[in-house]
C-alpha positions as YAML, in Angstrom:
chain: A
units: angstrom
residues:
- id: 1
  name: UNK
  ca: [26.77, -21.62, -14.18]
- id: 2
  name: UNK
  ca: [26.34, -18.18, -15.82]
- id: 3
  name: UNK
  ca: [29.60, -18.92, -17.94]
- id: 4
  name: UNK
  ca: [27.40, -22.03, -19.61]
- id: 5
  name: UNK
  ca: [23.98, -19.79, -20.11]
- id: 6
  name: UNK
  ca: [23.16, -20.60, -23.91]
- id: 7
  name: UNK
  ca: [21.78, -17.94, -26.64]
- id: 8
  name: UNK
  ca: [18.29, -17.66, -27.44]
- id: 9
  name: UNK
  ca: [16.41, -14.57, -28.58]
- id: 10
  name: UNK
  ca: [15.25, -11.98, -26.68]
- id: 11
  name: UNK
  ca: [12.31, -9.72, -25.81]
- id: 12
  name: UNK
  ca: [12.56, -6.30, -25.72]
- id: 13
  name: UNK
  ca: [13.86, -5.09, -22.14]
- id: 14
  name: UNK
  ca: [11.73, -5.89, -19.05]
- id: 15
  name: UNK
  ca: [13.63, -3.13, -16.71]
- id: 16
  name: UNK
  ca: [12.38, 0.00, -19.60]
- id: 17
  name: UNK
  ca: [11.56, 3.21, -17.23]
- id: 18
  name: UNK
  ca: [8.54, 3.75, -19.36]
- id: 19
  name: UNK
  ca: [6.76, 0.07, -19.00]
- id: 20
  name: UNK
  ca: [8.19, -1.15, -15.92]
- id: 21
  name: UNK
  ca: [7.38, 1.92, -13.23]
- id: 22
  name: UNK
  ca: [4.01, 2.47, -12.61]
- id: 23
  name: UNK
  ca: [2.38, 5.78, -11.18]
- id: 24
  name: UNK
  ca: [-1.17, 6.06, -9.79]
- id: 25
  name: UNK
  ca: [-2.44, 9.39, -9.20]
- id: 26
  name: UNK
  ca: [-5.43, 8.09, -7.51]
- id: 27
  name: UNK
  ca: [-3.58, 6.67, -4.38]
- id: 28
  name: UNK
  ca: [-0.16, 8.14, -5.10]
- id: 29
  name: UNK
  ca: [1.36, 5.16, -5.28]
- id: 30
  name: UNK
  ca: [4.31, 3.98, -7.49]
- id: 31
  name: UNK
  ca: [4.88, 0.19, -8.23]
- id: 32
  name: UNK
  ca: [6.11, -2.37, -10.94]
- id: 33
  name: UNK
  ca: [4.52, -3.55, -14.00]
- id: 34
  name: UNK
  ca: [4.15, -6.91, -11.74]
- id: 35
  name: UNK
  ca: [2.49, -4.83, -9.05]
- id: 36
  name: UNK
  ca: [5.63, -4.50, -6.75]
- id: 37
  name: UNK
  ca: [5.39, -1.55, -4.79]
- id: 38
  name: UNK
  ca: [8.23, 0.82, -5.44]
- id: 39
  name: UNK
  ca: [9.25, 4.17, -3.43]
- id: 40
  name: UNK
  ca: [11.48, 6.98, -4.41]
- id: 41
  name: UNK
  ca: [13.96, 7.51, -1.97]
- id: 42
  name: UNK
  ca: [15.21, 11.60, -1.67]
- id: 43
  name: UNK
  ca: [19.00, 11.32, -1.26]
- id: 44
  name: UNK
  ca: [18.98, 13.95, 1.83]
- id: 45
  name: UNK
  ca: [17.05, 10.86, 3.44]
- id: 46
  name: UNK
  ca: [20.35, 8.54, 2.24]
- id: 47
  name: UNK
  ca: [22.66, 11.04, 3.86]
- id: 48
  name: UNK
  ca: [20.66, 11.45, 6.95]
- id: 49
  name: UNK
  ca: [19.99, 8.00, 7.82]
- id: 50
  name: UNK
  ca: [24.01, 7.08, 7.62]
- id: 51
  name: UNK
  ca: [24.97, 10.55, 9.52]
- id: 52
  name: UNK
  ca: [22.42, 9.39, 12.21]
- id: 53
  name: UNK
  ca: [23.28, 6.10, 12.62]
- id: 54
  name: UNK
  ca: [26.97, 7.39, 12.79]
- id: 55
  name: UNK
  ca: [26.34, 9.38, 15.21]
- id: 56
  name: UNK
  ca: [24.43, 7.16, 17.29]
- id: 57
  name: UNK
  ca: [26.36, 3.94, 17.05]
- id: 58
  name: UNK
  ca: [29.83, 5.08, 16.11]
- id: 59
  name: UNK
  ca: [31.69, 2.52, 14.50]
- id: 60
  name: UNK
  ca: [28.85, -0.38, 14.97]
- id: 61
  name: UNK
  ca: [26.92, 1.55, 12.50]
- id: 62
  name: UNK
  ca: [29.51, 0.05, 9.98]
- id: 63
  name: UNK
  ca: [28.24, -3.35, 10.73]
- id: 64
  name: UNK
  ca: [24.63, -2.48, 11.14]
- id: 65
  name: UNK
  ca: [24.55, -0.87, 7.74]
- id: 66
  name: UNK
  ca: [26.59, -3.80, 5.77]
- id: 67
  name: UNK
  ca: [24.32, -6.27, 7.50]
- id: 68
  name: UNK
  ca: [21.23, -4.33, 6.24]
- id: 69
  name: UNK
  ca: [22.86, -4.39, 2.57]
- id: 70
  name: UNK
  ca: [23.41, -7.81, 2.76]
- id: 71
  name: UNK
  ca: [19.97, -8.64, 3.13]
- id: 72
  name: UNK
  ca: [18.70, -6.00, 1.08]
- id: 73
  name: UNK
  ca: [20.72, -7.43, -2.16]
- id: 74
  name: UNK
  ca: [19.75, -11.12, -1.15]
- id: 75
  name: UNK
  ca: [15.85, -10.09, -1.58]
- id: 76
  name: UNK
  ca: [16.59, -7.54, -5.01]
- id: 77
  name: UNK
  ca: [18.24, -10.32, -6.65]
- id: 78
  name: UNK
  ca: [15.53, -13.09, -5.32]
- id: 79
  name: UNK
  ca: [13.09, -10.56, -7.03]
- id: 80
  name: UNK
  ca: [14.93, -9.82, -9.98]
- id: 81
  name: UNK
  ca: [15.65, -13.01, -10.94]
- id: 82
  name: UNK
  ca: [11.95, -14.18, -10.15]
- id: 83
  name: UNK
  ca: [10.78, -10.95, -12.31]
- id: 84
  name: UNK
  ca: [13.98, -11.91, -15.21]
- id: 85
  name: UNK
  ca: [13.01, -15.61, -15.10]
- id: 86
  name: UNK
  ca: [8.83, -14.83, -15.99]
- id: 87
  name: UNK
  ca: [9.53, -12.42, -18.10]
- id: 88
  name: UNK
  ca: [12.05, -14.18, -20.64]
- id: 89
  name: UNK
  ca: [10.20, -17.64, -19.61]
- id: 90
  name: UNK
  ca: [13.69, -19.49, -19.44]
- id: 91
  name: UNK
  ca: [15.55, -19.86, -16.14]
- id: 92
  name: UNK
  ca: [18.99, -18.11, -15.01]
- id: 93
  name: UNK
  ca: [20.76, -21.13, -15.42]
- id: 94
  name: UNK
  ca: [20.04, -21.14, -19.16]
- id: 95
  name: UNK
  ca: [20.78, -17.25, -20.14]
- id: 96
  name: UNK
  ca: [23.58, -16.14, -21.32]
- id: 97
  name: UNK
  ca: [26.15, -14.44, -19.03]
- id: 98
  name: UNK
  ca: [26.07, -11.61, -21.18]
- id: 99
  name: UNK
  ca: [22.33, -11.09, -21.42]
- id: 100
  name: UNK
  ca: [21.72, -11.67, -17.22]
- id: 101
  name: UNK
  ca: [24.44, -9.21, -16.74]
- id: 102
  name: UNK
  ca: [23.01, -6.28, -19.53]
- id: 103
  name: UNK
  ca: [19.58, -7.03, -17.40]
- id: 104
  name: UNK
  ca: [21.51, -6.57, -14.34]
- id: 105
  name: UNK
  ca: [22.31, -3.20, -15.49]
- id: 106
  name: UNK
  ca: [19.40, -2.42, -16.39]
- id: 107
  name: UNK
  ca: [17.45, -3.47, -13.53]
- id: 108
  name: UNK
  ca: [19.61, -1.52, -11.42]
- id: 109
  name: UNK
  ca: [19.35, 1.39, -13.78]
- id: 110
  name: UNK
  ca: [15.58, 1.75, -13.54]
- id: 111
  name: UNK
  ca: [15.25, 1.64, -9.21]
- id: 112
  name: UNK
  ca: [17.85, 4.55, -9.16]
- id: 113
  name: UNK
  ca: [21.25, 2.37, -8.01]
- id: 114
  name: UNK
  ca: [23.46, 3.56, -10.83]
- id: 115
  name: UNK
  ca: [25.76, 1.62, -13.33]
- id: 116
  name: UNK
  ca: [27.24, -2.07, -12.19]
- id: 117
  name: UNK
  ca: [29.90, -2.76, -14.12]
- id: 118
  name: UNK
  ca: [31.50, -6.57, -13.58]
- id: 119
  name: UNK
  ca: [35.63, -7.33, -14.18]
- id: 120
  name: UNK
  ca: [35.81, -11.03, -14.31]
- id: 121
  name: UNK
  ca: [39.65, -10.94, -14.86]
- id: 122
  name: UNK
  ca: [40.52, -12.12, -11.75]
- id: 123
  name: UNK
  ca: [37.61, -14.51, -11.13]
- id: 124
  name: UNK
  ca: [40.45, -17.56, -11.10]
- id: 125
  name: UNK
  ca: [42.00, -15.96, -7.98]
- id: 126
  name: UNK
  ca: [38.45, -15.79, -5.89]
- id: 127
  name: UNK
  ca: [37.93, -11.92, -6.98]
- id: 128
  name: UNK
  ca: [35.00, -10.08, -8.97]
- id: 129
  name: UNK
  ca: [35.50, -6.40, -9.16]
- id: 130
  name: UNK
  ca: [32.66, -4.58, -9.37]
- id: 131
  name: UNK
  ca: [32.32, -0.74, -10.14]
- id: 132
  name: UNK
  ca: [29.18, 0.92, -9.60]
- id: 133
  name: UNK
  ca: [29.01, 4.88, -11.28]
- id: 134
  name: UNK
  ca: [26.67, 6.83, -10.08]
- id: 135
  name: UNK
  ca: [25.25, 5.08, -7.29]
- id: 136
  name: UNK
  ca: [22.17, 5.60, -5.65]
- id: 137
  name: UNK
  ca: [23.10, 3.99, -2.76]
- id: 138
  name: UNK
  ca: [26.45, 5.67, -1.63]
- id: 139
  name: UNK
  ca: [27.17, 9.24, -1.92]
- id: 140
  name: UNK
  ca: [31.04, 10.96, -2.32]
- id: 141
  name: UNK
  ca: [31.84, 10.44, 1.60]
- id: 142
  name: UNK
  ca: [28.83, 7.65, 2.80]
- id: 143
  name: UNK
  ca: [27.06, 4.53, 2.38]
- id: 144
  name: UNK
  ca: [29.77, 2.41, 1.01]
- id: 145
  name: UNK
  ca: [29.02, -0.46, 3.86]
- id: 146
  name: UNK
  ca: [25.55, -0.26, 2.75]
- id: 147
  name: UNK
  ca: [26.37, -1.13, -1.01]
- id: 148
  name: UNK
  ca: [29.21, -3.44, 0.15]
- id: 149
  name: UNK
  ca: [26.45, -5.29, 1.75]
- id: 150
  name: UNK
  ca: [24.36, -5.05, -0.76]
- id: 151
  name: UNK
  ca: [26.99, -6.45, -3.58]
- id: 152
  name: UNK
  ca: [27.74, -8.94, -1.29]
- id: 153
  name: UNK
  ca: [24.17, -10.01, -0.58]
- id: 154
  name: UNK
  ca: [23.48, -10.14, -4.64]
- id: 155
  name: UNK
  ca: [26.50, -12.09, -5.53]
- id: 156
  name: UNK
  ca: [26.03, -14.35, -2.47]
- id: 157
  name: UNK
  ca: [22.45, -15.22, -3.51]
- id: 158
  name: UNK
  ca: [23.43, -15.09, -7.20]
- id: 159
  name: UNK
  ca: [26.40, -18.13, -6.13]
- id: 160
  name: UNK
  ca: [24.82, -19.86, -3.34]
- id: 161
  name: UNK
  ca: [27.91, -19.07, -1.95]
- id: 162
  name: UNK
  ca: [29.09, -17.32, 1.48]
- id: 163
  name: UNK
  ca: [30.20, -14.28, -0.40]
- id: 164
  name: UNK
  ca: [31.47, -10.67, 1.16]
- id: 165
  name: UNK
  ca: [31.88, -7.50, -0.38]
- id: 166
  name: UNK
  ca: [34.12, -4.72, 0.64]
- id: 167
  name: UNK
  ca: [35.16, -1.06, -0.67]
- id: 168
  name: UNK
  ca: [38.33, -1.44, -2.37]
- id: 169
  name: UNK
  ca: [38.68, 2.48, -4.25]
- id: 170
  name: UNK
  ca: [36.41, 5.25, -4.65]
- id: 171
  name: UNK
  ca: [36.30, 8.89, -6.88]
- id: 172
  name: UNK
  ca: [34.63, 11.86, -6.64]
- id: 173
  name: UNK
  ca: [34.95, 12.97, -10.17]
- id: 174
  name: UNK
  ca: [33.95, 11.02, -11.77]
- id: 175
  name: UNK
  ca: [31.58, 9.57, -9.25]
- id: 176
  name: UNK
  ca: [32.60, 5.72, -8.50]
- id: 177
  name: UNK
  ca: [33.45, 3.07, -6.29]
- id: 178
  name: UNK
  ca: [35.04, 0.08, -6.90]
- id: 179
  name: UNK
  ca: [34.29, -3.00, -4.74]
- id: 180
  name: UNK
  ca: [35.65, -6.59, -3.85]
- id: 181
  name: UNK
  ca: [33.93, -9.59, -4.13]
- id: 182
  name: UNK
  ca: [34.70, -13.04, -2.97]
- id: 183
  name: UNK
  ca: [34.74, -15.69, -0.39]
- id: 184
  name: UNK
  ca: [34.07, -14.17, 3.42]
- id: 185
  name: UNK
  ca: [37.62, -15.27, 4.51]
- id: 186
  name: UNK
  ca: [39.34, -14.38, 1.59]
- id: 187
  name: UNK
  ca: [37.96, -10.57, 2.02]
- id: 188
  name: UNK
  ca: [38.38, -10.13, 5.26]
- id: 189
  name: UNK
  ca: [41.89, -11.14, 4.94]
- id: 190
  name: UNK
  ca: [42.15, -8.58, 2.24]
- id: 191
  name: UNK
  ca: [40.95, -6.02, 4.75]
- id: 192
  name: UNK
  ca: [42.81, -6.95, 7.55]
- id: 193
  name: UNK
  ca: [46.15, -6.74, 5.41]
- id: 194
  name: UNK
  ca: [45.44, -4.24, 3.11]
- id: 195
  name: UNK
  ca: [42.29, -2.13, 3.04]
- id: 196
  name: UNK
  ca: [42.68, -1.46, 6.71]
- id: 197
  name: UNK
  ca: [45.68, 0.18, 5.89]
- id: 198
  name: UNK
  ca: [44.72, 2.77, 3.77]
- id: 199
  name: UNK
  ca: [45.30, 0.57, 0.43]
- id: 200
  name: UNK
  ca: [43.66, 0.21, -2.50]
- id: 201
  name: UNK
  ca: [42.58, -1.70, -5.45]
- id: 202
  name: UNK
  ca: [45.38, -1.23, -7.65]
- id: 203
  name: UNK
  ca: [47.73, -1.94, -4.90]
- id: 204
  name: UNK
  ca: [46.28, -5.07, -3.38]
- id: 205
  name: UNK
  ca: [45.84, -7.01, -6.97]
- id: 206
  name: UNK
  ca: [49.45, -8.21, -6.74]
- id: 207
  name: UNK
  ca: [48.26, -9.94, -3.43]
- id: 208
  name: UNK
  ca: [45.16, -11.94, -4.59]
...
């Protein structure tokens, strides 16, 4: 359990910018200081894939893009937890909570996804809340099945457990959303009763 991770020194962070991405001029490639290959994403390519897929599957896009997520934050944290574990040659189980979740950051920092920031307080009641500023996944209006899907892929793997993530608030300015994670059941109830409804975060913690 992360809550049981003990303290041992630390190197100096695996996720720096400057020693984990890799450029080579020669092929134009990018990749990772373990030879992943990495790929810079324009956002107008963000925004047009979701507009398309809106437009071409309506409200099945919703699905198509949280199921995508889901995935897609399964294999990140498989690979940054396989990167982590090398690196710091101790496994998750034995870190700290504090020091797996300032790597989180900063692994998420350094591919572009913006700033996860983890509320435990309601962790007894089923419930992480999970705010991610800046994102590079979801823009002001789109994407926020994508990075539902993607939180709830992460967590899920991070748990072992069957694990969903939904929106629960969003802002413009400053840019954020604010996302619920727990058991599949236990969400989905949330959405049905509340989120579906136009509520939000603040509105549906009396009901957890």
């Amino acid at each position: 359990m992360l809550t049981d991770m003990r303290r041992e020194p630390v190197p100096a962070s695996f996720f720096n910018p400057r020693s984990y991405v890799k450029s080579n001029p020669a092929t134009g490639l990018l990749h990772s200081r373990q030879g992943n290959r990495l790929l810079a994403i324009p956002e107008i390519l963000m925004d047009s894939i979701f507009h398309t897929l809106a437009e071409e599957a309506g409200e099945a896009s919703q699905l198509a893009l949280y199921t995508f997520g889901f995935s897609w934050g399964k294999s990140f944290f498989q690979r940054v937890k396989k990167e982590t574990e090398v690196y710091f040659a101790t496994p998750l189980s034995q870190m700290i909570a504090a020091d797996f979740f300032a790597t989180m950051q900063q692994a998420w920092a350094v591919h572009g996804l913006g700033k996860p920031i983890v509320d435990f307080s309601f962790c007894k009641k089923g419930i992480l809340i999970v705010t991610i500023e800046n994102s590079g996944i979801s823009t002001a209006q789109t994407g926020f099945d994508l990075e539902a899907g993607f939180l709830g892929g992460w967590f899920a793997a991070q748990t072992h457990q069957d694990l969903r993530g939904c929106l629960g608030d969003r802002s413009k300015f400053p840019r954020r959303a604010q996302y619920l994670i727990g058991g599949s059941s236990h969400i989905l109830d949330l959405q049905e009763k509340h989120l579906n409804k136009g509520k939000t975060t603040p509105s549906i913690i009396p009901h957890l």
